[in-house]
C-alpha positions in Angstrom: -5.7 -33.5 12.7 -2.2 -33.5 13.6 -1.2 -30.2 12.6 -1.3 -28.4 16.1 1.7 -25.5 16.4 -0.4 -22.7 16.1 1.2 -21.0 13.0 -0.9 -21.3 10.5 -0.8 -17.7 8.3 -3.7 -15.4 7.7 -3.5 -12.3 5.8 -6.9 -9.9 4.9 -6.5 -8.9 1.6 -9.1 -5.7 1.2 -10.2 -4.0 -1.8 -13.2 -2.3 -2.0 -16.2 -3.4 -0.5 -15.6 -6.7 -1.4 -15.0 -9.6 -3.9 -18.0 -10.0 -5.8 -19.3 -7.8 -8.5 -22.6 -7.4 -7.1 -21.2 -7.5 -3.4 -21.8 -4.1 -2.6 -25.2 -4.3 -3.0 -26.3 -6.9 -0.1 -28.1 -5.7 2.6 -25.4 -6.2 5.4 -23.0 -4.2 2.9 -21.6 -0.7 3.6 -20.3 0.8 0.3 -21.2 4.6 1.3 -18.0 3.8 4.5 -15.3 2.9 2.2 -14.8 6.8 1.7 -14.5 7.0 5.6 -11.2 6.9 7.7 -13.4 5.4 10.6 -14.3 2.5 8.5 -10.8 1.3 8.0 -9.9 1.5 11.6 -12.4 -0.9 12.5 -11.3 -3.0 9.8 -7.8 -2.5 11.2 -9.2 -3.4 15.2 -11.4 -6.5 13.9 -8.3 -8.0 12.1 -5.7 -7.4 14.9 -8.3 -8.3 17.3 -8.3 -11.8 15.5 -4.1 -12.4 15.6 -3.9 -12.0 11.7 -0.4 -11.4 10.3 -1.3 -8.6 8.1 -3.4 -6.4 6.2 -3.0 -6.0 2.1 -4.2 -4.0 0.0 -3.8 -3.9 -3.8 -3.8 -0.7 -6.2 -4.4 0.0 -9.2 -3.0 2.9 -11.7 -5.2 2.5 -14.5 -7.6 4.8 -15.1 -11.3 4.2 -14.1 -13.9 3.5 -16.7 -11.0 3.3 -19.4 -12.4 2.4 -22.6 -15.4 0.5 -20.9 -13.4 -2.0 -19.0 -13.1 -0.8 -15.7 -17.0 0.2 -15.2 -17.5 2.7 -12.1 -20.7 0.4 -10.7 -18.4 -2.7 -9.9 -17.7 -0.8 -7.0 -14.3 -1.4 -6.0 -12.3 1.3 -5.1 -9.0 1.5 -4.8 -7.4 4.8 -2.8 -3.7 5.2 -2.0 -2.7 2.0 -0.3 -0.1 4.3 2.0 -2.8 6.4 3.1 -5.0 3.2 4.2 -2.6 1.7 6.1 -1.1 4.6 8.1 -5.0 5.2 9.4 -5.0 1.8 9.9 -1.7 1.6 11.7 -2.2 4.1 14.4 -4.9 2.0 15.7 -3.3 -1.2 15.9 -0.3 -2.3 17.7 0.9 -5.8 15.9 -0.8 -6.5 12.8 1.3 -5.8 9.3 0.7 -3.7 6.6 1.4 -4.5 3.7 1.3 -2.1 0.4 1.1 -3.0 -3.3 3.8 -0.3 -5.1 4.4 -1.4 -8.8 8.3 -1.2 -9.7 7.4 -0.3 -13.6 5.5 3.3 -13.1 7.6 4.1 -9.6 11.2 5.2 -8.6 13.6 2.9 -6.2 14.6 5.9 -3.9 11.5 7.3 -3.9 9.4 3.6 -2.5 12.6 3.1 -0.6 11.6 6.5 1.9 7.8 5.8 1.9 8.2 2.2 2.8 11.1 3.4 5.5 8.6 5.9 6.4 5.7 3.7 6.8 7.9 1.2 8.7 9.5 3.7 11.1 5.5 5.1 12.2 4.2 1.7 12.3 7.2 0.6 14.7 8.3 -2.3 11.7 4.7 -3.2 10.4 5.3 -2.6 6.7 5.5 -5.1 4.1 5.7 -4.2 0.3 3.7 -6.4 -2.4 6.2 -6.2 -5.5 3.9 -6.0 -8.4 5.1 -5.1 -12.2 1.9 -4.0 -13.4 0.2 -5.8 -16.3 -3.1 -4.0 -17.1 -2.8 -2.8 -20.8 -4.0 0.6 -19.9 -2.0 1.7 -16.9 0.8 3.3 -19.2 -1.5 5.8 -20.7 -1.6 7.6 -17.0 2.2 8.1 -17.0 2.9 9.4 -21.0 3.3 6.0 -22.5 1.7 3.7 -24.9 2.2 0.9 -24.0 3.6 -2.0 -21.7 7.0 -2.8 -21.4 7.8 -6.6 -22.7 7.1 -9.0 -19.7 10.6 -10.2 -19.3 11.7 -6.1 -19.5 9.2 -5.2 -16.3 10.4 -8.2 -14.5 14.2 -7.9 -15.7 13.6 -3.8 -14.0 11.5 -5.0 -11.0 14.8 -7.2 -9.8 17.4 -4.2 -10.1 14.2 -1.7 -8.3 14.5 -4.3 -5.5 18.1 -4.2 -5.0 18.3 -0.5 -5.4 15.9 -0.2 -2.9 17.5 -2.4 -0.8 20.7 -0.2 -0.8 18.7 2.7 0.1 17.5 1.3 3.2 20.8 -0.5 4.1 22.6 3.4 4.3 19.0 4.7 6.4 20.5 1.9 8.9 24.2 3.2 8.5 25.4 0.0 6.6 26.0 1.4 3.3 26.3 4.8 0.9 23.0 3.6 -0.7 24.4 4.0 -3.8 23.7 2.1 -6.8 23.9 1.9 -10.7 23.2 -0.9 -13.3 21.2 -0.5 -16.8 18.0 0.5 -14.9 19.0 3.0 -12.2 21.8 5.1 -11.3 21.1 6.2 -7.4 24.1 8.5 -6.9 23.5 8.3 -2.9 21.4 7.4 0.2 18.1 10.0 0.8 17.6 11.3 4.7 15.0 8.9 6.2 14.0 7.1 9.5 14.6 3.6 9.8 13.0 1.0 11.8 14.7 -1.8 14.1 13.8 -3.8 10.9 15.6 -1.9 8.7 13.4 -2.5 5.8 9.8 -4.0 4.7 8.7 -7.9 4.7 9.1 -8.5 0.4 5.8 -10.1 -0.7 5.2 -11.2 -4.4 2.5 -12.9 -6.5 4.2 -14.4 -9.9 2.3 -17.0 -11.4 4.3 -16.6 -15.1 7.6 -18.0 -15.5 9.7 -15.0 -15.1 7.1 -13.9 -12.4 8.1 -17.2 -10.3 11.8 -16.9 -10.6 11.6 -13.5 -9.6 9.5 -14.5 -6.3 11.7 -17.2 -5.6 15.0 -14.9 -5.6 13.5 -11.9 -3.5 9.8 -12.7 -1.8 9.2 -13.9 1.9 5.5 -14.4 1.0 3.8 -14.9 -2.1 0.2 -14.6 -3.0 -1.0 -17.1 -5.4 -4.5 -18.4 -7.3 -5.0 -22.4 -6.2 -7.7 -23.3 -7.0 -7.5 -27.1 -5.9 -5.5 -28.8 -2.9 -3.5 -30.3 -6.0 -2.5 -26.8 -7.5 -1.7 -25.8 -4.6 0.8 -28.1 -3.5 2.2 -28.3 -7.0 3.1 -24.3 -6.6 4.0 -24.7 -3.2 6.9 -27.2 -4.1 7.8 -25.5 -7.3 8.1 -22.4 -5.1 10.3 -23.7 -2.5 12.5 -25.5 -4.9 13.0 -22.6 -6.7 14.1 -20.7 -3.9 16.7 -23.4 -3.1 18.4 -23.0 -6.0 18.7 -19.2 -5.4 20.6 -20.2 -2.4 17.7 -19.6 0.5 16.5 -21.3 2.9 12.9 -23.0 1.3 11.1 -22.6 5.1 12.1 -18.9 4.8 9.0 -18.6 2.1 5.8 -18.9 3.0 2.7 -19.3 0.3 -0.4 -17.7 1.0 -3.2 -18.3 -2.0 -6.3 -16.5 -2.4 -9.4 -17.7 -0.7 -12.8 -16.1 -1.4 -15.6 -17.0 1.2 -19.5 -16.9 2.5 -20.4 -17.6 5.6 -23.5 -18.8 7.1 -24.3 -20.9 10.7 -25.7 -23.5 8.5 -24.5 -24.5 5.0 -28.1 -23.9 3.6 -27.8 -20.3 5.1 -24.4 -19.7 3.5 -25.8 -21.0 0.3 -28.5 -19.1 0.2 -26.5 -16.0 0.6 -23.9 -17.3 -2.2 -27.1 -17.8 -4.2 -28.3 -14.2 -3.7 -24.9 -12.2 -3.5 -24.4 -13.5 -7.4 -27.7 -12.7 -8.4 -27.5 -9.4 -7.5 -24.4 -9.0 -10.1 -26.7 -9.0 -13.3 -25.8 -10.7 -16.7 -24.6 -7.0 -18.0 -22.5 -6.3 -15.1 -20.7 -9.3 -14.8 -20.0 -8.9 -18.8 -18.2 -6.2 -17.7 -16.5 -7.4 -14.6 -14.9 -10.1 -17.5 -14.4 -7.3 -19.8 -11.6 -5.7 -17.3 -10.3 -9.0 -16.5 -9.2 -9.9 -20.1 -8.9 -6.3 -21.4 -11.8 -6.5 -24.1 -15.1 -5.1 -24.3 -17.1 -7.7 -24.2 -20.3 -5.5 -23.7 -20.3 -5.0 -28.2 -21.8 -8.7 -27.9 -24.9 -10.1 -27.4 -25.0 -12.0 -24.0 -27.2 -15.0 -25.6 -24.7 -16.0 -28.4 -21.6 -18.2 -28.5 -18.5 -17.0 -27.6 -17.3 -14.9 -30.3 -13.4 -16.5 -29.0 -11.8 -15.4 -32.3 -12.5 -12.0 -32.5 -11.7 -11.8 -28.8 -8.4 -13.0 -29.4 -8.0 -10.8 -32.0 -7.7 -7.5 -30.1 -7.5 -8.6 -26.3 -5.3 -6.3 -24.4 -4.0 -9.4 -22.1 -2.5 -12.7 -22.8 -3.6 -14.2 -25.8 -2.7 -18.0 -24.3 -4.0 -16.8 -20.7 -7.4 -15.4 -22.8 -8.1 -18.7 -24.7 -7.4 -21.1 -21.8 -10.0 -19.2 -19.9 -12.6 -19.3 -22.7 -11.9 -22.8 -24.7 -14.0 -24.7 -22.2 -17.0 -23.1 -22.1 -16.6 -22.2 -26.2 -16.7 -26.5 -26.3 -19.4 -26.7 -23.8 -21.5 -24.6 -26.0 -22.0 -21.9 -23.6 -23.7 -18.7 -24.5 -21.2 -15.4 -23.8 -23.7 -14.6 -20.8 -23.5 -17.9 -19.2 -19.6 -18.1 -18.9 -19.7 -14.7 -17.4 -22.0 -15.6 -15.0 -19.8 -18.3 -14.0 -16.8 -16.5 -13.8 -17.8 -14.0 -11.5 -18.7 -16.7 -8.8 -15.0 -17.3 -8.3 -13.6 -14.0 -8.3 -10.6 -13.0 -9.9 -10.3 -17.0 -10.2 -9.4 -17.9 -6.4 -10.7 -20.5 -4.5 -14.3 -20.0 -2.7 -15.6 -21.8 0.6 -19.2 -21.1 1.0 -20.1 -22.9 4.5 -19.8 -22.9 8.2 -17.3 -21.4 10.5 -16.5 -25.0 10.9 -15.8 -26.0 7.2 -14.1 -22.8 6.9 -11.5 -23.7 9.8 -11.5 -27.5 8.2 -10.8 -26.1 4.8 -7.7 -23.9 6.2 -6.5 -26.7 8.4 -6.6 -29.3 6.1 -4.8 -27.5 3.1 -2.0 -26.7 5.5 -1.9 -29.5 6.9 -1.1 -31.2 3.6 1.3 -29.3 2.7 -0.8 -26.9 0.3 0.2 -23.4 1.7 1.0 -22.0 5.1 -1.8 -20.2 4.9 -4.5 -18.0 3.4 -4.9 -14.4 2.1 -8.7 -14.1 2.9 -11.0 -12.1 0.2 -14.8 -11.7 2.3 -17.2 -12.0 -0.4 -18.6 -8.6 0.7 -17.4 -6.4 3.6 -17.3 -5.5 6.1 -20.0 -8.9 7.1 -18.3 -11.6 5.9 -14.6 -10.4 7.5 -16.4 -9.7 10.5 -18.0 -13.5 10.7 -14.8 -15.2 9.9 -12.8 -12.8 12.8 -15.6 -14.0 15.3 -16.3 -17.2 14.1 -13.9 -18.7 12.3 -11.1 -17.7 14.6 -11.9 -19.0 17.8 -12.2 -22.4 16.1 -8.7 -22.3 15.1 -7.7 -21.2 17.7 -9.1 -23.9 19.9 -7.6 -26.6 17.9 -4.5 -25.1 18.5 -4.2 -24.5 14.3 -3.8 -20.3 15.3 -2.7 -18.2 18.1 -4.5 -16.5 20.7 -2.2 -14.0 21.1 0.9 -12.3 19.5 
């Protein structure tokens, strides 16, 4: 392959102890360490170790176990993504960091100085993954009811950016850091330290209309779902055009979509490990793990009968057209409710999955760059910390010898 100038992305996105339900319960797993500091600085060492570009980690504000939907024994906990990556920070020397802070339950100024903070201790490290938070139940943990409208969370996460932005352009001296428009009134700047680099690296994921347009205007990075070369092309263009018309510079984005993996030194090995990691999430659990994804409980129904899609659709907390696209095909297949959650939990959180070798691994990332798919991947191990570790040691110095990664920062 042609593709030879060594800058091909890589990102670890972490959550929990991994990215299948049932994950946590392999034999090579470590669930008990994910309450330990000392388990994140390895993390932190393994990744730099391997010349990634950053670390990510999501959050989440709703409450756990609300209403049935977020059951305790999927095992993915998700502390204060600040705290993480300061640990994590003082460890490394070059790797980013990069925090999910939602702009609908959070204050400009108030991200502006932990971002400026984190940047500052990290000597410029810190990147912030804009999110606008869509989980139906996160208001009730701040005194609301409900949501605001899509368009009204997106429409407040543009004016958060730039007030934001202000704040850290008068930490630099370049500006009073004032700001005012229908969503915030920031009367002035707030004492904080700034960095050489004045202010995070903006990362975004918007898949929706509004969420696109509002990556396209701000993000230098976006996380995506692509779940076929084809897809992900096809958001990679619509991306960079997009960001063209907003008057920026298309290779100024880069696209980095989710990419779930196994590893084993032969293909039978890594199958057999698939194999086993999903059938250690039962029937009832991965109910559940669908039940948080589409903000239902779908635990009132029996497992062995059709897809009751109506009366889903009826009271779903998420999407109603996201809901039905997800459930139509296996409602005309004829699958019982059991079997399509089954299914859904081997691609987690509907990302693409490579179960193979090191070597179809580094083809898989090669190739889709290559072709213009992405500039990279934000890796999600099936389990941790195993499979990060096998791709760092494995998977790596196969890039690297073909010249796809660097060996060095």
């Amino acid at each position: 392959m042609s593709n030879k100038n060594g800058k091909v992305h890589l990102w670890a996105f972490l959550q929990g102890i991994g990215f299948f339900p049932g994950g946590w319960r392999m034999k090579n797993a470590a669930p008990e360490r994910v309450f330990t500091r000392e388990y994140y600085e390895h993390i932190a060492r393994t990744v730099e170790a391997a010349c990634f570009d950053a670390i990510v980690f999501g959050d989440q504000l709703q409450g756990r176990d609300a209403a049935g939907r977020t059951p305790g024994r999927l095992a993915a906990p998700t502390l204060d993504p600040f705290t993480l990556l300061a640990v994590m920070g003082a460890v490394t020397e070059r790797v980013g960091l990069v925090a999910t802070v939602s702009t609908t339950y959070a204050e400009p100024a108030e991200v502006a100085a932990k971002f400026a903070a984190l940047n500052y201790v990290s000597n410029g490290r810190a990147g912030w993954n804009i999110v606008t938070s869509a989980h139906p139940n996160t208001p009730w943990n701040f005194g609301e009811e409900e949501l605001l409208d899509k368009s009204l969370r997106y429409q407040r996460a543009a004016s958060f950016v730039k007030a934001a932005e202000h704040s850290w352009a008068a930490a630099a001296g370049e500006g009073s850091g004032a700001y005012k428009d229908a969503w915030f009134d920031n009367a002035g700047s707030l004492p904080m330290p700034t960095s050489a680099q004045k202010r995070p690296v903006l990362v975004q994921a918007g898949q929706s209309e509004d969420g696109r347009e509002f990556a396209a205007d701000c993000a230098e990075a976006i996380f995506c779902p692509a779940p076929t070369i084809e897809a992900g092309k096809a958001y990679r263009d619509d991306l960079r055009a997009r960001a063209v018309k907003h008057g920026r510079n298309a290779d100024d984005l880069i696209i980095m979509p989710g990419l779930a993996f196994v590893l084993g030194d032969t293909e039978s090995e890594a199958q057999d490990k698939h194999r086993e990691v999903l059938e250690l999430a039962d029937v009832s659990l991965c109910v559940e793990y669908l039940s948080e994804s589409i903000g239902y409980d779908l635990t009132v129904h029996d497992p062995e009968a059709p897809i009751p899609l109506d009366t889903i659709l009826e009271t779903c907390e998420f999407p109603k057209g996201m809901v039905r696209g997800m459930l139509t095909p296996s409602v005309e297949a004829g699958k019982p409710l059991g079997e399509h959650c089954r299914d859904y939990a081997t691609k987690p959180r509907g990302h693409a999955i490579v179960v193979g070798t090191p070597e179809q691994m580094a083809d898989r990332i090669e190739t889709w760059v290559e072709a213009g798919a992405c500039d990279g991947f934000t890796l999600q191990p099936g389990f941790m910390p195993e499979e990060l570790e096998l791709f760092c040691h494995k998977v790596v110095p196969i890039l690297q010898d073909r010249g796809v990664l660097r060996s060095g920062y």
